[in-house]
N, C-alpha and C positions, 0 to 999 in steps of 0.2 A: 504493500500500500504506500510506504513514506517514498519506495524507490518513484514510482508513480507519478506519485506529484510531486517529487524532484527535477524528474526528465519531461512533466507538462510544464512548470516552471523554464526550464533549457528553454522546451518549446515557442512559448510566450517574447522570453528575450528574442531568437533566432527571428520569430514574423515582424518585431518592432524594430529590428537592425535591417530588415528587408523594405519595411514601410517608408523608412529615413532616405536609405537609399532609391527610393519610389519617388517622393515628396522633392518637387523642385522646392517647393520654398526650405527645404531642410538638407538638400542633397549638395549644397557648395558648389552647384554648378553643372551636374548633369542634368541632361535633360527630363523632362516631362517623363515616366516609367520606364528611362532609359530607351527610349523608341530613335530609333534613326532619323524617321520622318516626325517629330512631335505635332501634332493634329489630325495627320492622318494615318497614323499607325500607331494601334494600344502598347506595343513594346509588350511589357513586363507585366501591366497591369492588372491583370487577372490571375497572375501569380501571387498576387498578394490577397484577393479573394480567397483562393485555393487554402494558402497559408494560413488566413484566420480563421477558417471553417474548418481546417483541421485539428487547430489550437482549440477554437470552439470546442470540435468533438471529445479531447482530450481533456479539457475541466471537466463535463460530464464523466469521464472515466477514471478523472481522480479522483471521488467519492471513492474513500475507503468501506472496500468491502468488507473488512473485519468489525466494522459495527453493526453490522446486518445477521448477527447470529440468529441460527433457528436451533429449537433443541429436534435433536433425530434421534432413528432408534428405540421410543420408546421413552425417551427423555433420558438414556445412561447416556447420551452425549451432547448434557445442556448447553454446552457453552463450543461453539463447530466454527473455527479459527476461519473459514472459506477463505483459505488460503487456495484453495484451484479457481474460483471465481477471479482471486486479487491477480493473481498470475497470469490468465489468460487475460484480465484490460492491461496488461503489463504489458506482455507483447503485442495488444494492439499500440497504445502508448509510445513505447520501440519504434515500431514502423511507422504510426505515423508523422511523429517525430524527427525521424529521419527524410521524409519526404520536405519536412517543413525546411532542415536545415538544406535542403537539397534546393528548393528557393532560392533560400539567403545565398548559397555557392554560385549557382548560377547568375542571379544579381550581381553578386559582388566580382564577377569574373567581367559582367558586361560591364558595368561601372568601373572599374579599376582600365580596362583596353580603352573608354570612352575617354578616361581620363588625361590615358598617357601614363598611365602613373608609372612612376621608378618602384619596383615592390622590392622586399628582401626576399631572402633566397626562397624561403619555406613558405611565405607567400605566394609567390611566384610557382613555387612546385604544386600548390595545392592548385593555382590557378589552369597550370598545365591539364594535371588529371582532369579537371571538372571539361576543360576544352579538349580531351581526348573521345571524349561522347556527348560531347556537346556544341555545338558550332556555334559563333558569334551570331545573337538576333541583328540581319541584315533588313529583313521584311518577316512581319506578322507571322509566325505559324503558331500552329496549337503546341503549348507548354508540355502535356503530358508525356510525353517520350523523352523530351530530356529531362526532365522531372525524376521519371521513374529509374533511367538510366545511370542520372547522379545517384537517387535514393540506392539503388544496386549496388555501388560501388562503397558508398557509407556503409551497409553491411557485409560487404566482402572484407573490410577493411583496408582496403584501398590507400587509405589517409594516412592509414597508420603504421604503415609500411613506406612511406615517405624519408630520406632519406636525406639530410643537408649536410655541405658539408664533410662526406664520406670520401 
């Protein structure tokens, strides 16, 4: 349960560093949801949709299941930890989580190229991976495949096999 809503917490931060980066009046100079064409192209913008509907889904699923006991059995098992219920919104939480930070990566790879930016090394390495299955938004397409493709790699541990400096 506390892991839960530790990693919907993660959550939370990851779609508000993604919304910053969204938000011209907050982003220091990229543009409008990072779009190429800003007016006529949504960019990024429905990735932040995406992002807080699944943040959304996941405060519903930090309700701790351990206060929800029922007695079973006849009542020799008054007090029933639902520790299988807490675990399975656990790895929903997991993944969807991982989709979320999968956002912010993708954002922050188009934001950082738009910018120009000088990144350090380990910046820069994460920015690679994420642009290894994810192409630079040139014009509009549907989000969910790089999306999913980042999320994939966030649970291969991809990241964390990263290497600076070797």
């Amino acid at each position: 349960d506390f892991l839960a809503i530790a990693v919907t917490e993660l959550g939370s931060i990851s779609e508000r560093r993604t919304d910053r980066l969204l938000d011209p009046d907050r982003s220091s100079g990229l543009t409008p949801f990072l779009a190429t064409d800003p007016g006529v192209s949504s960019g990024y913008m429905i990735t932040q949709y995406t992002a807080a509907a699944i943040v959304a889904e996941n405060k519903v699923l930090a309700h701790p299941a351990s206060v929800e006991s029922i007695p079973t059995s006849g009542l020799q098992e008054d007090h029933v930890s639902m520790g299988w219920g807490a675990a399975t919104k656990l790895d929903t939480v997991l993944t969807n989580t991982g989709r979320v930070i999968a956002v912010e990566l993708m954002c922050a790879a188009q934001g950082a190229e738009q910018r120009g930016a000088n990144l350090a090394p380990g910046t820069s390495a994460i920015k690679d991976v994420v642009r290894s299955v994810c192409e630079p938004l040139v014009k509009d397409r549907p989000p969910g495949v790089d999306m999913t493709a980042i999320a994939e790699l966030i649970e291969s541990g991809a990241f964390s096999r990263i290497e600076i400096g070797a």
